[in-house]
C-alpha positions, 0 to 999 in steps of 0.5 A, spaced: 587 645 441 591 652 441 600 650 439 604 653 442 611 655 439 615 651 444 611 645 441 614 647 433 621 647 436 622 639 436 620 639 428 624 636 424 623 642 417 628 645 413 631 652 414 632 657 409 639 657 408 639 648 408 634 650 402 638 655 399 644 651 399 641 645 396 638 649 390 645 651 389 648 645 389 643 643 384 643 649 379 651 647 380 649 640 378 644 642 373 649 647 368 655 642 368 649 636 366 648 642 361 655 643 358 657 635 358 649 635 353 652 641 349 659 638 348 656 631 346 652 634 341 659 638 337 662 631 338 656 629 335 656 633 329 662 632 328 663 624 328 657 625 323 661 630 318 668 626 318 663 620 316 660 623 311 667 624 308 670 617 309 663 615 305 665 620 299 672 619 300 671 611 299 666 612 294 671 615 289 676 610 290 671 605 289 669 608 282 676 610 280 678 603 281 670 600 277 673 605 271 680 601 271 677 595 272 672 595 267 675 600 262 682 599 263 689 601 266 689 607 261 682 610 262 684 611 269 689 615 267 686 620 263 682 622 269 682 628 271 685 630 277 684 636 281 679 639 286 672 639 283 668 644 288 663 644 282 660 637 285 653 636 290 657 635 297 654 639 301 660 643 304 664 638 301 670 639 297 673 632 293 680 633 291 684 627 287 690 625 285 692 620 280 700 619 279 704 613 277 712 613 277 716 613 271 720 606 275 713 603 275 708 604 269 704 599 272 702 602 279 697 608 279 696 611 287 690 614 288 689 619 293 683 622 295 682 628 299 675 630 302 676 637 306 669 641 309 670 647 314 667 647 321 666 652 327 671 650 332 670 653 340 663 654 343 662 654 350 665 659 353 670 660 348 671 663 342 668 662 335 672 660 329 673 657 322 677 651 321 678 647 315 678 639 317 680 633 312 680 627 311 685 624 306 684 616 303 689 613 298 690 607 294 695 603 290 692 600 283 696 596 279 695 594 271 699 590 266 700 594 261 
C-alpha cells in the first residue's frame, strides 16, 4: 500500500512554528515560576532572621525581669547596658538599655535591640548590605 501525499494533507499534526510558539510560552512561563521560587526563598530566609531576633530580644527581657524578680529591683540596675557583639548570636548584635526617671525610681524601661546585617537586592538587581533591627522594650516596676 503506497501513501500518497495528498493522503497526509488532512492529518491533524503540529507545525514547526505551533511548536515553537508553544515552547516559547512555556520557557516564559517556567522563568517567571523560577523568579517567584527565588523571591519566596529571600522572603524565607528573612522571616527565619527576623524570628530568630524576636526569640533573642525576648529572652533578654525575660532574664533581665527573672534577675529583678528573683535578686531585686536594684540588682537589675547594676546591669550593664550597651552592645554586647562578644555574645554566640550568630550575626547578631544584642544591645540594651536600662533607664529609670529620676520622677519615678520605682519603674526601670528595658529596651533591647537585636540588629544583624543581610543582603538586599538579587534577581536582576543590585547586591548590597543593609543593617535590619528589631527592638522590644519593657516596663518594670519595683517598690523601692
Amino acid at each position: 500500500m503506497t501513501v500518497s501525499i495528498y493522503d497526509l494533507r488532512g492529518s491533524r499534526g503540529f507545525t514547526l512554528i505551533e511548536v515553537l510558539v508553544s515552547l516559547a510560552c512555556m520557557a516564559i512561563a517556567f522563568v517567571a515560576i523560577w523568579a517567584l521560587h527565588f523571591s519566596s526563598m529571600k522572603m524565607d530566609q528573612r522571616s527565619q532572621q527576623e524570628t530568630s531576633a524576636i526569640t533573642m530580644a525576648n529572652s533578654e527581657l525575660e532574664r533581665l525581669r527573672g534577675i529583678a524578680q528573683q535578686r531585686g529591683f536594684a540588682d537589675l540596675l547594676n546591669e550593664p547596658s550597651g552592645d554586647f557583639p562578644d555574645q554566640p548570636t550568630r550575626g547578631f548584635t544584642l544591645s540594651r538599655a536600662i533607664a529609670t526617671d529620676a520622677n519615678l525610681p520605682w519603674r526601670a524601661t528595658i529596651t533591647v535591640t537585636i540588629t544583624w546585617r543581610e543582603k538586599a537586592g538579587g534577581f536582576g538587581g543590585p547586591n548590597s548590605i543593609v543593617q535590619r533591627r528589631v527592638q522590644m522594650a519593657t516596663i518594670i516596676a519595683g517598690l523601692v
